[in-house]
mmCIF entry with sequence, helices, sheets and N, C-alpha, C, O atoms, coordinates in Angstrom:
data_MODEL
# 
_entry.id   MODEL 
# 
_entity.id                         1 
_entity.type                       polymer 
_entity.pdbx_number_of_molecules   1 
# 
_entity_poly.entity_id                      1 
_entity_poly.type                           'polypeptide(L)' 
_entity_poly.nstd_linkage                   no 
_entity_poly.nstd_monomer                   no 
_entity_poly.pdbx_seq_one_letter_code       
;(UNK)(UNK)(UNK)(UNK)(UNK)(UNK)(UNK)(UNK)(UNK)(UNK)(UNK)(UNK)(UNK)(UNK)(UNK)(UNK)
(UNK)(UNK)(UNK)(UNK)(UNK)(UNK)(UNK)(UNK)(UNK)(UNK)(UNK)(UNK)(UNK)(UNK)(UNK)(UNK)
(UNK)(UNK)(UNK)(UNK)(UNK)(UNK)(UNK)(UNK)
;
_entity_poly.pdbx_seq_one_letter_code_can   XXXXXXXXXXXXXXXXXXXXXXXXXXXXXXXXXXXXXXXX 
_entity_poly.pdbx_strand_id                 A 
# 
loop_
_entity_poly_seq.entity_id 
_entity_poly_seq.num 
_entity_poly_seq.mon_id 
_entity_poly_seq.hetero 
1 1  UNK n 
1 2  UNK n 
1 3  UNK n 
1 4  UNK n 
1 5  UNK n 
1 6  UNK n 
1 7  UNK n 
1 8  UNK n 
1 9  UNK n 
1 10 UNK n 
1 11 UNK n 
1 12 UNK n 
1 13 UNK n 
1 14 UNK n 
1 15 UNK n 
1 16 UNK n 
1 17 UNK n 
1 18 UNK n 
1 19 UNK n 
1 20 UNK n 
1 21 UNK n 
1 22 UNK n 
1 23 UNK n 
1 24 UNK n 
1 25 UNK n 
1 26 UNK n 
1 27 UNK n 
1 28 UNK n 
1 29 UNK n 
1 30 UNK n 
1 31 UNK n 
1 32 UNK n 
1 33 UNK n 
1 34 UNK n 
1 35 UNK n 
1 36 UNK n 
1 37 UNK n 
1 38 UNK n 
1 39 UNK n 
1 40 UNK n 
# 
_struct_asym.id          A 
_struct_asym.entity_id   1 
# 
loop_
_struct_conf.conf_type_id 
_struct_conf.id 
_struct_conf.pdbx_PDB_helix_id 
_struct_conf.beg_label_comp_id 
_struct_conf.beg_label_asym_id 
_struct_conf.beg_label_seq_id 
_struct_conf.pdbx_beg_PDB_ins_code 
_struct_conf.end_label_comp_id 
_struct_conf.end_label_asym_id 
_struct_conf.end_label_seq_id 
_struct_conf.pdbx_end_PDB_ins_code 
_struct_conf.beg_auth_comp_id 
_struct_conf.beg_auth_asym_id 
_struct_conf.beg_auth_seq_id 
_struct_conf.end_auth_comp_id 
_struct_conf.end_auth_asym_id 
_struct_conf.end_auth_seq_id 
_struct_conf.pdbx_PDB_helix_class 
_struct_conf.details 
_struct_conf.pdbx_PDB_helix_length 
HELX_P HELX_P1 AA1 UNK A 7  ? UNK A 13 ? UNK A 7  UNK A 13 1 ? 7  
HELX_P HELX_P2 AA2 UNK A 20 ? UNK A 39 ? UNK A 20 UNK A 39 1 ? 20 
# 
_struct_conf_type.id          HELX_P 
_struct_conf_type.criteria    ? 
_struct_conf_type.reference   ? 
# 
loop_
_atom_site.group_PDB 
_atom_site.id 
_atom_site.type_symbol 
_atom_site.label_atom_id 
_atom_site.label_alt_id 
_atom_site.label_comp_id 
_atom_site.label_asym_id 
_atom_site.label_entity_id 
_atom_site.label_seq_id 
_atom_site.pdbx_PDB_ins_code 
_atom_site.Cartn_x 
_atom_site.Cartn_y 
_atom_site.Cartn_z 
_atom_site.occupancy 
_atom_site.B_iso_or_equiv 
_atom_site.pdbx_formal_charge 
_atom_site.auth_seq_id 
_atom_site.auth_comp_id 
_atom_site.auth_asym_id 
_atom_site.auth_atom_id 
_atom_site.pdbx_PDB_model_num 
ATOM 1   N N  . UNK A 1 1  ? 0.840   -1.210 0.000   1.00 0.00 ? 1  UNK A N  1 
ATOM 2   C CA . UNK A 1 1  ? 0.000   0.000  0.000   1.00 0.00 ? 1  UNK A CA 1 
ATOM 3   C C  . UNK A 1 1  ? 0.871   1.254  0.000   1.00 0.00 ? 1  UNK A C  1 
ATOM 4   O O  . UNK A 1 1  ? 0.517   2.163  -0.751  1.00 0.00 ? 1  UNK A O  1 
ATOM 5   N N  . UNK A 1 2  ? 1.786   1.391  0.625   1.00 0.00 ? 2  UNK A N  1 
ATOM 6   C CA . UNK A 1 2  ? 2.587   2.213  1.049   1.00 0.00 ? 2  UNK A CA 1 
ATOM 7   C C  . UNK A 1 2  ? 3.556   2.691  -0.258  1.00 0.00 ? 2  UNK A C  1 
ATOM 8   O O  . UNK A 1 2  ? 4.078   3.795  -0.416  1.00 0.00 ? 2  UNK A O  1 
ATOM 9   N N  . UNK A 1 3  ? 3.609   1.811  -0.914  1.00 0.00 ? 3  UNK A N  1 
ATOM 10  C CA . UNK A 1 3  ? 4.313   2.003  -2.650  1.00 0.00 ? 3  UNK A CA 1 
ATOM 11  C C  . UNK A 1 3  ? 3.243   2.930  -2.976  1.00 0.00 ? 3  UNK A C  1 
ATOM 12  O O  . UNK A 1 3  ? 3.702   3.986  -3.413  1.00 0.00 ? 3  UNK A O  1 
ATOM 13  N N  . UNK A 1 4  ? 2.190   2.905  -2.925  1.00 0.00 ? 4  UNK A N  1 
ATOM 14  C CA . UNK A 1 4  ? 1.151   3.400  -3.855  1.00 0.00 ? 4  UNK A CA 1 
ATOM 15  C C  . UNK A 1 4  ? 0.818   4.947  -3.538  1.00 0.00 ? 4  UNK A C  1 
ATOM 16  O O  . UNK A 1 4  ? 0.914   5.878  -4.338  1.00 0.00 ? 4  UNK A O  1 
ATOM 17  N N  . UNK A 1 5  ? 0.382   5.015  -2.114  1.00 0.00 ? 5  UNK A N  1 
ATOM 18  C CA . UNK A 1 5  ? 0.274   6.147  -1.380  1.00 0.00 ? 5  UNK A CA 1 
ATOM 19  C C  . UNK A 1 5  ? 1.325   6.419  -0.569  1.00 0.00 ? 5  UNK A C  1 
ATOM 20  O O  . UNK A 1 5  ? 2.198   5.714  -0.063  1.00 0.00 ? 5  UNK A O  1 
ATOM 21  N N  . UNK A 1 6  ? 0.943   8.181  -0.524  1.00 0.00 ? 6  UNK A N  1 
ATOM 22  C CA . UNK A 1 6  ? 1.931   9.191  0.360   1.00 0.00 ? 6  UNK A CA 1 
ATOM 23  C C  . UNK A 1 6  ? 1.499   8.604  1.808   1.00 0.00 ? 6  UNK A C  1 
ATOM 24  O O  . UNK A 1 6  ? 0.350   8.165  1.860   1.00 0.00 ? 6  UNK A O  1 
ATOM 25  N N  . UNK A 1 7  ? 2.085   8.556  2.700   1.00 0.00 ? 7  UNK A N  1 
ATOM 26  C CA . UNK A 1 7  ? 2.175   8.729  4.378   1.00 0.00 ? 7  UNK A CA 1 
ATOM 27  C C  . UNK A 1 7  ? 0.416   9.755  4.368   1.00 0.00 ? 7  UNK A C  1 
ATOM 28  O O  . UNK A 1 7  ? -0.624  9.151  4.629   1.00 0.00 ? 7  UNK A O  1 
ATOM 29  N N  . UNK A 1 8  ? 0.411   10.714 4.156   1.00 0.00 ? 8  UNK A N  1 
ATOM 30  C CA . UNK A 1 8  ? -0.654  11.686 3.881   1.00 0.00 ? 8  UNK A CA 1 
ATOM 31  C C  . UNK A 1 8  ? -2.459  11.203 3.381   1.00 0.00 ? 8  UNK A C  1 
ATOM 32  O O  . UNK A 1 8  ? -3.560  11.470 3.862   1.00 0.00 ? 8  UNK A O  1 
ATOM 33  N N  . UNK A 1 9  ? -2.021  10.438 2.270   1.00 0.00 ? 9  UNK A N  1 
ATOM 34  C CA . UNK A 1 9  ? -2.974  10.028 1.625   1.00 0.00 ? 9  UNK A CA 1 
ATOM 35  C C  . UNK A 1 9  ? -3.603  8.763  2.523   1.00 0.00 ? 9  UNK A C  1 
ATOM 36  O O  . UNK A 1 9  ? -4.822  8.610  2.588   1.00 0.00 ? 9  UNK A O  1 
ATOM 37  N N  . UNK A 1 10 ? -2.487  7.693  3.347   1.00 0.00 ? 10 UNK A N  1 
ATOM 38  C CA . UNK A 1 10 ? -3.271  6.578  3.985   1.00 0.00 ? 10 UNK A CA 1 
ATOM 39  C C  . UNK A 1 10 ? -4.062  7.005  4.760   1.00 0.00 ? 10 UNK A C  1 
ATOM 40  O O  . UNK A 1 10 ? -5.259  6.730  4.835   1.00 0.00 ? 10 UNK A O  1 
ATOM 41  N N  . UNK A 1 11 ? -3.041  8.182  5.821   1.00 0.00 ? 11 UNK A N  1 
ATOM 42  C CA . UNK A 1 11 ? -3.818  8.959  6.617   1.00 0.00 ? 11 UNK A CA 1 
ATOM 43  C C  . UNK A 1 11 ? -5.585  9.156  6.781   1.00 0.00 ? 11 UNK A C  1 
ATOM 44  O O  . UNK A 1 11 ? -6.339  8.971  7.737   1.00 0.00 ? 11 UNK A O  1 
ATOM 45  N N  . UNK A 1 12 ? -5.884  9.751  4.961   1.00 0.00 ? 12 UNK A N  1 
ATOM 46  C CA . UNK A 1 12 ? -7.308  10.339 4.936   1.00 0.00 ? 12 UNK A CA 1 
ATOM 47  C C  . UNK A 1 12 ? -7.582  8.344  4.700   1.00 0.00 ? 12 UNK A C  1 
ATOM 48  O O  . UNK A 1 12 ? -8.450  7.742  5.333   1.00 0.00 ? 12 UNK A O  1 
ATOM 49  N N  . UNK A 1 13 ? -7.009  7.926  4.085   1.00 0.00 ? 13 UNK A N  1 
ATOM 50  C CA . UNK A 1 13 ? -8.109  6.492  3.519   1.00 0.00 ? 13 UNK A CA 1 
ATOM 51  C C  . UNK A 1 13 ? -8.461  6.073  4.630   1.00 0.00 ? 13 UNK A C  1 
ATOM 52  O O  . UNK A 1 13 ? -9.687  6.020  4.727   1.00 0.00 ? 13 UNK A O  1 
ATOM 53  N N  . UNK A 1 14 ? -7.656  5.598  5.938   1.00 0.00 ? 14 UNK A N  1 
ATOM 54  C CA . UNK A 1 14 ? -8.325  5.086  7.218   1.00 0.00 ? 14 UNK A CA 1 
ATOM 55  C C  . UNK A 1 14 ? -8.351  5.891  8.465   1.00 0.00 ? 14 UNK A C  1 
ATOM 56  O O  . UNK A 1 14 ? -8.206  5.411  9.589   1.00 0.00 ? 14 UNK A O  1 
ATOM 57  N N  . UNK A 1 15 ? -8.592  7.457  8.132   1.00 0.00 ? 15 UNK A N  1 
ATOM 58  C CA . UNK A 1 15 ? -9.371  8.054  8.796   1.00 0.00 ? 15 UNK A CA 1 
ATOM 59  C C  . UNK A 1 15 ? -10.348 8.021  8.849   1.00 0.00 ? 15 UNK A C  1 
ATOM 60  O O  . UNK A 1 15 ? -10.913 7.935  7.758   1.00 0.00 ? 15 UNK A O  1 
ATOM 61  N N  . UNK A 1 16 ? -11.358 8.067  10.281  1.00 0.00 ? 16 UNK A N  1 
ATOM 62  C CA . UNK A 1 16 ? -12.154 8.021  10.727  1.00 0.00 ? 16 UNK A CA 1 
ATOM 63  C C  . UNK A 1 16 ? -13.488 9.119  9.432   1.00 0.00 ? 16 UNK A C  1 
ATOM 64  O O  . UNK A 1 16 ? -13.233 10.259 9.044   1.00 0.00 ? 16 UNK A O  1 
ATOM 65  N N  . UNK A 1 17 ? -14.840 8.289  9.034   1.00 0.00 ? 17 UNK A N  1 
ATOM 66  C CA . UNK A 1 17 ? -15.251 9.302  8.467   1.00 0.00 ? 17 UNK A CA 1 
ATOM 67  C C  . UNK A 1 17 ? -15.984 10.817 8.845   1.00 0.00 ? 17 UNK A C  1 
ATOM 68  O O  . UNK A 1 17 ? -16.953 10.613 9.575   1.00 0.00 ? 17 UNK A O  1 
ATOM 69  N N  . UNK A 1 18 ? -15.760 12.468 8.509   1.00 0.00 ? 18 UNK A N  1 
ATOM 70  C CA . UNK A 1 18 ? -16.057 13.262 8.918   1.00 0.00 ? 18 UNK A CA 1 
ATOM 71  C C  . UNK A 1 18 ? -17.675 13.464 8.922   1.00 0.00 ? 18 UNK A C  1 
ATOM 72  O O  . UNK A 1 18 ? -18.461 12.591 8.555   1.00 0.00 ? 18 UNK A O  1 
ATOM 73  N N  . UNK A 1 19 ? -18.038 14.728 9.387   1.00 0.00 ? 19 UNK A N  1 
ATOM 74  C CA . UNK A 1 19 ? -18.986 14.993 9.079   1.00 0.00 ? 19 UNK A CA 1 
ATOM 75  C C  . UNK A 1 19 ? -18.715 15.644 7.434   1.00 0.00 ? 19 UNK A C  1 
ATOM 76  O O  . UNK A 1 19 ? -17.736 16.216 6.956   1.00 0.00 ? 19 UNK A O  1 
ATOM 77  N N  . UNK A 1 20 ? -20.235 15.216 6.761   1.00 0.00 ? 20 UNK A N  1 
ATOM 78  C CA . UNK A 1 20 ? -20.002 15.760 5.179   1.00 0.00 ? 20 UNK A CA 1 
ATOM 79  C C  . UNK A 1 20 ? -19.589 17.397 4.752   1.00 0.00 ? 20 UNK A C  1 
ATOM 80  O O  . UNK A 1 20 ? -18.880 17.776 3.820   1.00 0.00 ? 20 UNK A O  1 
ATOM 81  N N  . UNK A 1 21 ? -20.349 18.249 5.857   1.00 0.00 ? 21 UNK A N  1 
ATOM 82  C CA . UNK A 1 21 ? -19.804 19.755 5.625   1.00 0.00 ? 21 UNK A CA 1 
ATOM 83  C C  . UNK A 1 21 ? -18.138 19.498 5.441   1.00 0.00 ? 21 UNK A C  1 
ATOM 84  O O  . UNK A 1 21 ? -17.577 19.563 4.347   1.00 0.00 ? 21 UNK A O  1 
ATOM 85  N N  . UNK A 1 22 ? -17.548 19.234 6.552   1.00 0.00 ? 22 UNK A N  1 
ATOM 86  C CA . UNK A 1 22 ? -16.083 19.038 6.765   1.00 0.00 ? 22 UNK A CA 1 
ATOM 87  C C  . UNK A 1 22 ? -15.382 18.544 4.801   1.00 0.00 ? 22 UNK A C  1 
ATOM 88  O O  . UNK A 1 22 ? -14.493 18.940 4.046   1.00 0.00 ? 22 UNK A O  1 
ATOM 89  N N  . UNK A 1 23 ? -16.458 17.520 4.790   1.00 0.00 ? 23 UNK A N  1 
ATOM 90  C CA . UNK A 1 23 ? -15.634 16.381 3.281   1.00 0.00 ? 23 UNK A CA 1 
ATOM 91  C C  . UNK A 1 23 ? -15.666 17.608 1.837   1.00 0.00 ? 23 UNK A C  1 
ATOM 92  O O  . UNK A 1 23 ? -14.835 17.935 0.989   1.00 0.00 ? 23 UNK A O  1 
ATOM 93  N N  . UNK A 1 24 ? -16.880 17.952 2.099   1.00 0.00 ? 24 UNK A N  1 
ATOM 94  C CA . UNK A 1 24 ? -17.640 18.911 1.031   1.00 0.00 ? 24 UNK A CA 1 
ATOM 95  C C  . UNK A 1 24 ? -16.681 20.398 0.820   1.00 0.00 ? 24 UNK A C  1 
ATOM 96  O O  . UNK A 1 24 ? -16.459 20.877 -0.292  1.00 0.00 ? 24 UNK A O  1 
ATOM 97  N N  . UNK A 1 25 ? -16.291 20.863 1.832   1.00 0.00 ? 25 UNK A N  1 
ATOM 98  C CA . UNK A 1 25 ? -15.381 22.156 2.501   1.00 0.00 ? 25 UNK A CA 1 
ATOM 99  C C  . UNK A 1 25 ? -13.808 21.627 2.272   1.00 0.00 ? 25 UNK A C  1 
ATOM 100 O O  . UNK A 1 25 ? -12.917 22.450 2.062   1.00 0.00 ? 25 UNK A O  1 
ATOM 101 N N  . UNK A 1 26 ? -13.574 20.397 2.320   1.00 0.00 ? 26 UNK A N  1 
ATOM 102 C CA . UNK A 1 26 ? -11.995 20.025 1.860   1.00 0.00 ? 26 UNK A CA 1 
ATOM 103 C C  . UNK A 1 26 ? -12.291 19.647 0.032   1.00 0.00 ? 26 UNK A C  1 
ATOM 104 O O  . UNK A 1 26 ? -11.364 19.847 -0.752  1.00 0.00 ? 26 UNK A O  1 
ATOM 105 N N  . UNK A 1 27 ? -13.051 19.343 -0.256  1.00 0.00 ? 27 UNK A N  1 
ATOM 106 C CA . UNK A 1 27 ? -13.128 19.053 -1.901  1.00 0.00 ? 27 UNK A CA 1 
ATOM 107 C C  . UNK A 1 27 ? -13.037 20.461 -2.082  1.00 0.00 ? 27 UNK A C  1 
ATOM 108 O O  . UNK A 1 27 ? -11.929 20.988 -2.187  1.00 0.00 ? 27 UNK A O  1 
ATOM 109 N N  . UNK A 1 28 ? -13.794 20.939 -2.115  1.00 0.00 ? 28 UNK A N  1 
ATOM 110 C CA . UNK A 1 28 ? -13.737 22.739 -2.460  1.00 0.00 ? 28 UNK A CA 1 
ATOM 111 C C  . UNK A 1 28 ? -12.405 23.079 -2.667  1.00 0.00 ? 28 UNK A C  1 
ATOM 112 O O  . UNK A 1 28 ? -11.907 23.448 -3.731  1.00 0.00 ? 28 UNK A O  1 
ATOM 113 N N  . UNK A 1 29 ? -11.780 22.914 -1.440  1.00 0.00 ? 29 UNK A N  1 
ATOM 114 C CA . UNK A 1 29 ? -10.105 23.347 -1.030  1.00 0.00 ? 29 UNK A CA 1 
ATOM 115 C C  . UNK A 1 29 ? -9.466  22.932 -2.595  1.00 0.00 ? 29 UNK A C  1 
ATOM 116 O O  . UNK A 1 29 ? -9.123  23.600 -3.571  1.00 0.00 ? 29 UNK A O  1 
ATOM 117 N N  . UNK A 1 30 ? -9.507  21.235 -2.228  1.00 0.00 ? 30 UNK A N  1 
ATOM 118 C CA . UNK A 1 30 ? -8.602  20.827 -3.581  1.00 0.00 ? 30 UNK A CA 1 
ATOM 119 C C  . UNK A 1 30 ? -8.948  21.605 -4.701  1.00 0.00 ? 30 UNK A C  1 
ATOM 120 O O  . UNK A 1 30 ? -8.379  22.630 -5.076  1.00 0.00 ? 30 UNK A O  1 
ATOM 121 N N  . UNK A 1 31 ? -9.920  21.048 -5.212  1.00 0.00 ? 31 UNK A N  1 
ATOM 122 C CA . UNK A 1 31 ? -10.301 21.729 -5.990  1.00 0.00 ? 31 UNK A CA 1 
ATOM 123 C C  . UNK A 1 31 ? -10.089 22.916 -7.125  1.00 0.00 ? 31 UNK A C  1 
ATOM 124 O O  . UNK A 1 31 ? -10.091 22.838 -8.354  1.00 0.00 ? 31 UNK A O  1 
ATOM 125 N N  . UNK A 1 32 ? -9.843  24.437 -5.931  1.00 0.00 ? 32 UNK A N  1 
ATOM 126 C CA . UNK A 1 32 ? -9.299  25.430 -6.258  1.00 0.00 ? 32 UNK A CA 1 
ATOM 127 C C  . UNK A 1 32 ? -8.166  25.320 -6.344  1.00 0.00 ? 32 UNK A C  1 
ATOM 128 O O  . UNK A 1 32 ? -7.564  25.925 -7.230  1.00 0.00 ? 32 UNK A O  1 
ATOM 129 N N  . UNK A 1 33 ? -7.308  24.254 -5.163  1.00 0.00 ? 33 UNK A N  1 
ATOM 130 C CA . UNK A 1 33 ? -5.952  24.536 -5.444  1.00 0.00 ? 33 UNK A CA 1 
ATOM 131 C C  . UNK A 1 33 ? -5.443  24.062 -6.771  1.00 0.00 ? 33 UNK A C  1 
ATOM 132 O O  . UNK A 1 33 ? -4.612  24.817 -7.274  1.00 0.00 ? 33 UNK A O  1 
ATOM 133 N N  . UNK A 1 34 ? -5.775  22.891 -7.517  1.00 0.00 ? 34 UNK A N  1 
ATOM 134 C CA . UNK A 1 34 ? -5.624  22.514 -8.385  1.00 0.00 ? 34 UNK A CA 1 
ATOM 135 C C  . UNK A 1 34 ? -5.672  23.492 -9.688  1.00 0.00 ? 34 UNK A C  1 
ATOM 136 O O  . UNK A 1 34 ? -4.813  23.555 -10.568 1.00 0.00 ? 34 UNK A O  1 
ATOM 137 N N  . UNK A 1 35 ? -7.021  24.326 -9.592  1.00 0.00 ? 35 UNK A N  1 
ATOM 138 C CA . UNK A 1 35 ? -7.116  25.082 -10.293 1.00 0.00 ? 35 UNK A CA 1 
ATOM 139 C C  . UNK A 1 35 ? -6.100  26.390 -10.262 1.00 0.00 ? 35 UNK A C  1 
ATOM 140 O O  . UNK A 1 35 ? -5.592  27.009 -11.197 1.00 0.00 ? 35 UNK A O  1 
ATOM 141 N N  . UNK A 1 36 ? -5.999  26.572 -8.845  1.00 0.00 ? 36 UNK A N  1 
ATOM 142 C CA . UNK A 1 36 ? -4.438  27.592 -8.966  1.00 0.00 ? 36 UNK A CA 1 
ATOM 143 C C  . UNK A 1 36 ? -3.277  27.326 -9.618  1.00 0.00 ? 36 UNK A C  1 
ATOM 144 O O  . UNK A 1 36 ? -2.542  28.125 -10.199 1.00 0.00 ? 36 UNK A O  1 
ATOM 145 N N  . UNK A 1 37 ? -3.149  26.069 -9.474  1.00 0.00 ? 37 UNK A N  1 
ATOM 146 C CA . UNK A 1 37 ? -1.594  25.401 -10.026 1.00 0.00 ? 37 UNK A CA 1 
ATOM 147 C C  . UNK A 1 37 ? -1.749  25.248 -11.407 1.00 0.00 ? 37 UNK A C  1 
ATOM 148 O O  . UNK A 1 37 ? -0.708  25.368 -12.053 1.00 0.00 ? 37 UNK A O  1 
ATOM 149 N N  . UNK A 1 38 ? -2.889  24.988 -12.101 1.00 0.00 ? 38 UNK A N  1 
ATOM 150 C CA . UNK A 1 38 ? -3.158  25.096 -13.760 1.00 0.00 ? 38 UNK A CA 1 
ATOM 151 C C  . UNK A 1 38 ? -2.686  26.281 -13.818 1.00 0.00 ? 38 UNK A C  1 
ATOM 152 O O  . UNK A 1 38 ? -1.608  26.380 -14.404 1.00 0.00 ? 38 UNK A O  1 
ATOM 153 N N  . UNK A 1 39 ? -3.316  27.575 -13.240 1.00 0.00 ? 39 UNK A N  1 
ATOM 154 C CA . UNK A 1 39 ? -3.217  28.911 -13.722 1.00 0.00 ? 39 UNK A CA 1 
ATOM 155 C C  . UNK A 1 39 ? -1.863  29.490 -13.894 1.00 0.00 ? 39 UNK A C  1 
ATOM 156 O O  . UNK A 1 39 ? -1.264  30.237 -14.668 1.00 0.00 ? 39 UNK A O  1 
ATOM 157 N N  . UNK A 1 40 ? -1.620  28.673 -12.615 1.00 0.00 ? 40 UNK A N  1 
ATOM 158 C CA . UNK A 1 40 ? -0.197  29.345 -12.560 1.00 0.00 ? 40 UNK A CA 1 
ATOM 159 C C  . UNK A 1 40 ? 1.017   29.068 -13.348 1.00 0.00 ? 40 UNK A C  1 
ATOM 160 O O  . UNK A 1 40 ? 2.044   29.716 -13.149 1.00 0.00 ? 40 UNK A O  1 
# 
């Protein structure tokens, strides 16, 4: 597993699940950031 994913990424996979505001409010995040890093 650990080949595959960052230290970071296992983190969220067997973290505990949030409330959806929380999940919904971090997609957003990515999201834009992604879209910053295109722009940029």
């Amino acid at each position: 597993m650990q080949q595959h994913f960052s230290e970071s990424e296992l983190q969220k996979i067997f973290a505990p699940p949030k409330p959806k505001m929380t999940s919904i409010l971090e997609l957003i995040q990515k999201a834009q950031e992604l879209k910053d890093e295109k722009a940029g």
